[in-house]
Structures are given as structure tokens and as C-alpha cells.
N, C-alpha and C positions, 0 to 999 in steps of 0.2 A: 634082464639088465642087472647090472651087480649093485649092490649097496654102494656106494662113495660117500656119505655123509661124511663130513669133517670131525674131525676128536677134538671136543670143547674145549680140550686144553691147548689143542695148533691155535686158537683165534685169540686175534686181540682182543686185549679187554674193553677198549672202547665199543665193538660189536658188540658186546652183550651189556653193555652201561643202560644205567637207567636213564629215561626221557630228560630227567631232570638234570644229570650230567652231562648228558650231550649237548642240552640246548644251554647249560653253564658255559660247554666250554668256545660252542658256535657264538655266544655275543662276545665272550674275549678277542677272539679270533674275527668277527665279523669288525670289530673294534678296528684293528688292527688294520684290517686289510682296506677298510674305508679312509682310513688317515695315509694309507702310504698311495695309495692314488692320488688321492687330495694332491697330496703333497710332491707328488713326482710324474701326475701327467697333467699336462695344460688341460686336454679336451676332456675329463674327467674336474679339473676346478672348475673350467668354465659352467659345465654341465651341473654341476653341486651349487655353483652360485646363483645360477641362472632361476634356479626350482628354490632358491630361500636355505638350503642345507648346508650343513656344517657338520662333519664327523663328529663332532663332538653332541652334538644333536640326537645319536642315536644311544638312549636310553636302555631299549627293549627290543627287542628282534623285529616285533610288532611296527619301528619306526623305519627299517626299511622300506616300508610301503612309500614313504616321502621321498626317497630318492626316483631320479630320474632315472629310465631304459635306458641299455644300450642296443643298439643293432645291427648287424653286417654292417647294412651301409656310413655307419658310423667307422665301421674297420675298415673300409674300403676307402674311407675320406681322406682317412689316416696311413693310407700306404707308402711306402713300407711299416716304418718302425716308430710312426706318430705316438701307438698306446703303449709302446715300452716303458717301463718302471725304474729301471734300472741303467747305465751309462752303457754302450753295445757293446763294448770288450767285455763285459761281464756276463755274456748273454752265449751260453755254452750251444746250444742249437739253436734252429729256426724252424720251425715247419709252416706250409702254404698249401692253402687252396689252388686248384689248378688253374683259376680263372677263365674257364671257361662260359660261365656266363655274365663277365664283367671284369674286374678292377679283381686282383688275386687279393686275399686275406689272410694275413702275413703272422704267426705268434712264434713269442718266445719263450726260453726256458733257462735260467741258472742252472748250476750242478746241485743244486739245493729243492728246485723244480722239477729234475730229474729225479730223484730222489723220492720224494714227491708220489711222482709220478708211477715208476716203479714200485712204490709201497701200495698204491693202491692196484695196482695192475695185479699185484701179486696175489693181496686179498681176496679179488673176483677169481681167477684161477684155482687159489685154493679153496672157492666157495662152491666151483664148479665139479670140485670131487676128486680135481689132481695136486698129485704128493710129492714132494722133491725123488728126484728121482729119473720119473717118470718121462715119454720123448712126447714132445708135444710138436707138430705137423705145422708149422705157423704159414699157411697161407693165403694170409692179409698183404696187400701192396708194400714193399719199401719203398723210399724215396722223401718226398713231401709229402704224401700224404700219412697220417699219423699211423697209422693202425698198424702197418709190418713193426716199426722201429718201438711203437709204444708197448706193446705186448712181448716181444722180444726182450725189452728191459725188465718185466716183471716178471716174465718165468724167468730168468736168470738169476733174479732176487728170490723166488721161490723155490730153486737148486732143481727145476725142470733140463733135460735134456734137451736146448731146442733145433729144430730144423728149419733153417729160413729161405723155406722153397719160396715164397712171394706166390704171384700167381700166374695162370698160362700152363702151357704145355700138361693138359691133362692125363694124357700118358703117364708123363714121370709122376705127377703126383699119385696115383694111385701106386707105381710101383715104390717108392719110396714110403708110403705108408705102410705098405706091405712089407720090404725089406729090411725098415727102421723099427718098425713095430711100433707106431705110435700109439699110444693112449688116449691122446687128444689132439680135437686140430679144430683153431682157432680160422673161420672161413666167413667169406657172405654166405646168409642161406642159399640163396640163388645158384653160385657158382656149387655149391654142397650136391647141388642137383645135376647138376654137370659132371662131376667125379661118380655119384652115384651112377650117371647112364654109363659112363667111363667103365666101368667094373662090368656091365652089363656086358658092354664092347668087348674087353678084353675076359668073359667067360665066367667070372668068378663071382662067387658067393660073399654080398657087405655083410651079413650076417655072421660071417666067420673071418671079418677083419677085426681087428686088433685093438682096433678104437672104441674106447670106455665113454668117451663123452665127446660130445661138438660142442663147442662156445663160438655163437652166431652173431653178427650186427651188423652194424654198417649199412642198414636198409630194413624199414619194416617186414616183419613175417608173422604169421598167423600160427594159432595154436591147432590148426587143421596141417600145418604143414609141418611142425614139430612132431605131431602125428604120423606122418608120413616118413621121415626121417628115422625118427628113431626103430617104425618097425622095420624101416628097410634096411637099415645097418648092425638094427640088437643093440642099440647104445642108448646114453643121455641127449636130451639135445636143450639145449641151456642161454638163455638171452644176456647179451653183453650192451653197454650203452657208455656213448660217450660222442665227445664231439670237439674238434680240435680247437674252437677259440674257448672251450672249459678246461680243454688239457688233453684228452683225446680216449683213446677206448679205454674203460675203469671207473668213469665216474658212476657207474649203478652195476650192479650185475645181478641175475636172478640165480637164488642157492638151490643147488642140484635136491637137494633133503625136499622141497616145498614146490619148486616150480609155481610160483601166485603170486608172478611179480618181479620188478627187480631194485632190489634194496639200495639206496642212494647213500656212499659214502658219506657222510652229513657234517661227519668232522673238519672234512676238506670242501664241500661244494654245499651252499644254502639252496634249496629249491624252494620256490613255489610257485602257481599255477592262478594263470591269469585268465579272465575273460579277452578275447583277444580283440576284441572291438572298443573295450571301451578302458580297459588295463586295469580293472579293478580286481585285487586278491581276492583271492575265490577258496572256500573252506575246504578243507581236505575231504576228498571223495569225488567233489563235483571236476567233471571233463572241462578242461579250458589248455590254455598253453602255457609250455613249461617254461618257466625263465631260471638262471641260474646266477647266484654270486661267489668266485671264488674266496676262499678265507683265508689260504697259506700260499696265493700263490707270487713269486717275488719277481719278476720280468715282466709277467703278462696279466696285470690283475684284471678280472672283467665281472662290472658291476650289476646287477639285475639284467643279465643278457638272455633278449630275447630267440628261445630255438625256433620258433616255430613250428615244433614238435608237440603234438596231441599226446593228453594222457591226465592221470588224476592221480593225487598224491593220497596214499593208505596207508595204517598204522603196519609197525612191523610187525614180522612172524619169526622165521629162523633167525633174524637179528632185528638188538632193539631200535635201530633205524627205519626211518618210512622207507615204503615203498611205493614207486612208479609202474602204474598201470603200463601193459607192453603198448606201444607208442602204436596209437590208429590211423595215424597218417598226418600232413603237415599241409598247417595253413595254406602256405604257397604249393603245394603240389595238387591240391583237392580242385577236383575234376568239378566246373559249375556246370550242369547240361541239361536247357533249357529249367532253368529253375528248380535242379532236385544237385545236390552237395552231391559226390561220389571221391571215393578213396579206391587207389589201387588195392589195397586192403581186402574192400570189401568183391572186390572181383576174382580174388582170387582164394576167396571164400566159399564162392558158386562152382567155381572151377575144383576145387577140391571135395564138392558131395557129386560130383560125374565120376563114375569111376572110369569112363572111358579115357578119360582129357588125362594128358601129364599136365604136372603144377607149371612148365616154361608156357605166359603167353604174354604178349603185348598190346597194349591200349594206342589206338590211331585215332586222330581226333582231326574232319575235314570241314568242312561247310564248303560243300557245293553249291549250295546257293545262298539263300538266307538263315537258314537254321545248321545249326551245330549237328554232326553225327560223329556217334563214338562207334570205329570198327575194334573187336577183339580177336585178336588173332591166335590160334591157340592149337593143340596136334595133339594127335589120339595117343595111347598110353601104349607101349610096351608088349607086344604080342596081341594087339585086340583089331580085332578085325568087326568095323562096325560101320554101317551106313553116316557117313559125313552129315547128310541133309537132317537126318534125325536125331545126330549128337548135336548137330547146332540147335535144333526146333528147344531139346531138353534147356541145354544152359541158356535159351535166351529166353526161355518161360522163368529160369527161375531167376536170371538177373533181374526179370518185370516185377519177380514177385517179393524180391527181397530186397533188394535196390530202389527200386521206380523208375528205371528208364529203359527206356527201348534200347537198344545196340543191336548189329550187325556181325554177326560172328563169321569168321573165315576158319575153317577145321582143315589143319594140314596135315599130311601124313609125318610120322616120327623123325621128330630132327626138325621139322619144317619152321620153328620158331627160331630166330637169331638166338644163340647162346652167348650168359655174361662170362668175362674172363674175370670180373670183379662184382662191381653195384651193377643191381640191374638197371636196364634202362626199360623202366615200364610205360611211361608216357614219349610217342613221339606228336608230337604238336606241328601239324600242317595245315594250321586255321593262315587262314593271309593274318599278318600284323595289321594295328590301326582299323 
């Protein structure tokens, strides 16, 4: 793989500031962004009043802890345009959740939030080892969902080449990577595996595509599966994070030079990381949930919002901003089965020391009768011809052993797992409701 590191002098200077400048200029800014809520959303006064606080109240970065969470179902309460900032004619885009599992949740963005937005979009790209220039492959979603439209604006700002195939029709994506000659392509990992069998299908060698680096998100991935990637294409493979009631893909990105993490734009976005039972700030290092305040953002401010995203905050490396542990899985999605926590995460951590198993499988969750069972559905790799009864015996000694729970493995032959065209869909849940 080729060197990409960034030339010290392409970076801003607030990346490489001292601890002490950054968090100078996060209380100005946290300053700021706490008064214009105050002041321009109802359910943010009421919420400040409610808990004793006064913008004027925060002193030290240290007095955020007094403010109140915010949480989806607070944005949901608020639909459409309750948490808006700003009067709606000033409100250049909108982007939404699909609302598929409830009430949609709705944010906005001035041209100034664009802006914004794009600046830091640009910074993760360039952190990920690409140069103006350069075509970058963008097949993340358009529409409402943020990731096509938000990463699109920031290679643009970073003078990238981009190609806004969206996702689907994996044909054409591979030959458009091939005939564009991309350098980079902005994907879920999941679908990344999709494209990779793609190439398989259509005969050809990823190791002599053209692609320099992948910048990944939009759904946990492991570093067994980075592994994976990168040697089956010859490239970088690189973690992106973000999340659309923060502002959407940009707000962390992990730097191609380091790969141990990914750095939290910190100028524009405050993190920190909570016990999620009992909401107490929890010291940098220790595993809890990540909550976020934005600093500069002017339509959609969102104040200590809860992700529900796993992970721990670490001093910086390639920049002097902390960094976010790659996210282990989320509160709401973690698998309770008979009393032992499980994360899709960690199953497709076991799935990746088989070499027989390709990384596509899915978690089925039944209760036949009184107790809960988890089926793993999951299909042999790629030219391997191996007894089914004995690939499952391996992976489901070692999910007991590394895991703690028993499961039911189904081993299908190649292809036999449903493939994502975007997020994977790793949990299907067929427990009865109530």
C-alpha cells in the first residue's frame, strides 16, 4: 500500500494546536452555542430551566455536566421543525431519518452549516490520504439520508473529483471504479463486500484496482475486517463517523498515517462519554456512551445528545484532538441473550478467525418457547469446499468461547446470505412483541 500521509503544511492549524487552545477556544464557542439555544428554542429553555441552568452558568467546560440530555425521542416530539434555531426561510437544506422505526427525525442546516459542514467533511478526506485532484467513488445513499449529499460537499471543498454513483447496481460500480479510476470510495463496509464478490463475478483482480484508500461508516466494523479489505484490494481501509442529528459523516475520522482511532473534530463538536445508566461523565479512557454538543452549529444546535454509540475517548496521535475508540456497538442494538450482553461486533469477530466463512452473515433472534435463541446465518468463503456440519461445530465452539452464549449456526453455500445495498441489516428480531 502506498504512503498517503498528509504534508503538515495541507492541515489546519487548529489540528495540530495545543490542548490548551483547543479547549480555549471549545468554551468560547460552547459559550455561544448554549445562549443561542437558550434563546431560540422553546424545548431547549424549558429543558435548561427545568434542571436550574442558565447559559450564563457555564464557567468551565467541566459545567456542562449540569446541563440536561437530549435524546431522539426528544427530536421525534419535536417533529418536524420544533428544535430549529433559526426562522425556516433561513434553513438552506433539511435532511431526515427514514422513520422507519417511529416518528422521522428531521435536522437542519443554513448556508453557513453547510459550510460548516463541508469544512469538516473535507478535513476527514484529507486525513484519509486523498489530494485535490484525485476521483473519489462516492457510494453512500443520496436523498435524506446524509452521507451521499454530506461527503459530496466536502470532496468538492477539497478539489476531489467526485462520482455520485449512490448505491445499488453493483455491476456499474465496479466498472465505473475501474473506468473512472478512482482513488477513493467513500462506502458501508458491508456493501465494500459486495463490490469486492462483484469483481470476483466479473473475473478481475481488486488488488490491481485503482483504489488508494476506502473511507468506511455508517455501521460498526471491526479491525479483523479492515484486515480483510485492505488485503483483498491492496489499499487503505480507514473509519469515518458521524451521525445526522450532529451534522452527519465528519464529525471524527480515523488518519490514514495512524489508523488507532478516530480523531473528533473538537472545534466544532464537544464529546464526552457517559455511563449510560446512570449519566454520569466518565474520565477519558473508560468504555461508556458517547454524547455530543454541537459549538458552531446555527439551525440545528443539539445539546449533550445522546448516540447511543459505544466507545472511549483517548488522548490524540496524528492530531492534537482526542480520539474515539471505533464504536463497539450501541446500547439499543445489543443483543441481551439469557443474561450474557452481545454485540453484532463481536460475532463477526468469530466469523472472521474461520477462514472458511465469508464476513456476510445475519443474526435471527426466535423464542420458540420460553427462552430466547440466537440463529447465525452465515456461508462458506469463495472457492472452499468444506463440510457445513464441521464449519458450524468450529464457529459455534468459538462464539461459547469468546462470547458466552450458545447459538445455532445455519452454513449456506456462496451468496446464500441476503446482501446489503447500503447498512447492513444484521439483527432480524422475531421474538413475539410484549
Amino acid at each position: 500500500m502506498k504512503d498517503l500521509t498528509p504534508r503538515k503544511e495541507d492541515l489546519e492549524y487548529i489540528e495540530t494546536a495545543s490542548r490548551d487552545e483547543i479547549a480555549a477556544v471549545q468554551l468560547e464557542r460552547m459559550k455561544w452555542s448554549l445562549r443561542h439555544a437558550y434563546d431560540n428554542v422553546a424545548f431547549y429553555k424549558a429543558s435548561f430551566d427545568a434542571a436550574g441552568f442558565h447559559p450564563d452558568d457555564l464557567h468551565s467546560l467541566d459545567d456542562l455536566a449540569r446541563v440536561p440530555f437530549t435524546t431522539k425521542q426528544d427530536l421525534r416530539d419535536n417533529y418536524p421543525f420544533g428544535l430549529f434555531a433559526v426562522p425556516r426561510a433561513q434553513v438552506a437544506r433539511i435532511h431526515a431519518s427514514s422513520g422507519t422505526t417511529g416518528q422521522p427525525t428531521v435536522v437542519g442546516y443554513t448556508k453557513a452549516d453547510l459550510d460548516m459542514w463541508a469544512t469538516v467533511v473535507a478535513r476527514s478526506l484529507r486525513a484519509s490520504g486523498l489530494r485535490p485532484g484525485d476521483v473519489l467513488h462516492n457510494a453512500y445513499g443520496y436523498g435524506l439520508f446524509t452521507g451521499g449529499l454530506g461527503i459530496h460537499g466536502g470532496a468538492e471543498k477539497l478539489g476531489l473529483t467526485v462520482v455520485p454513483v449512490s448505491g445499488g447496481m453493483t455491476q456499474r460500480q465496479v466498472r465505473l471504479i475501474e473506468d473512472f479510476g478512482a482513488r477513493g470510495i467513500t462506502v458501508t463496509p458491508s456493501y465494500m463486500l459486495s463490490i469486492l464478490d462483484e469483481y470476483a463475478e466479473q473475473g478481475l483482480d481488486p488488488r490491481q484496482s485503482p483504489l488508494a484508500v476506502g473511507i468506511f461508516g455508517a455501521e460498526p466494523w471491526t479491525n479483523a475486517m479492515r484486515r480483510e479489505i485492505e488485503e483483498a484490494f491492496n489499499m487503505h481501509a480507514v473509519d469515518i463517523y458521524g451521525l445526522s442529528e450532529v451534522v452527519g459523516p465528519g464529525v471524527s475520522m480515523e488518519c490514514v498515517e495512524s489508523k488507532d482511532g478516530l480523531h473528533i473534530w473538537e472545534d466544532h463538536f464537544y464529546p464526552e462519554v457517559i455511563d449510560p445508566e446512570t449519566g454520569r461523565v466518565l474520565p477519558d479512557g473508560e468504555l461508556g456512551e458517547l454524547v455530543f454538543t454541537s459549538l458552531t452549529k446555527e439551525a440545528f444546535p443539539i445539546i449533550r445528545y445522546r448516540t447511543r454509540d459505544l466507545t472511549r475517548l483517548l488522548p490524540g496521535t496524528a492530531r492534537s484532538m482526542r480520539r474515539m475508540e471505533k464504536v463497539t456497538g450501541r446500547t439499543d442494538d445489543m443483543i441481551i441473550l439469557r443474561g450474557v450482553n452481545v454485540f453484532p461486533t463481536q460475532i463477526e469477530e468469530q466469523i472472521m478467525a474461520v477462514p472458511e466463512l465469508a464476513p456476510h452473515f445475519q443474526i435471527e433472534l426466535i423464542r420458540p418457547d420460553r427462552m430466547d435463541e440466537m440463529h447465525i446465518h452465515v456461508e462458506l468463503a469463495e472457492g472452499v469446499e468444506a463440510n457445513p456440519l464441521h464449519v458450524s461445530h468450529t464457529f459455534k465452539g468459538l462464539v461459547k468461547s469468546n462470547v458466552g452464549v450458545s447459538v445455532k449456526v445455519h452454513v449456506a453455500e456462496r451468496g446464500g446470505v441476503e446482501r446489503s445495498q447500503g447498512k447492513a441489516v444484521r439483527i432480524v428480531d422475531k421474538r413475539p412483541k410484549g
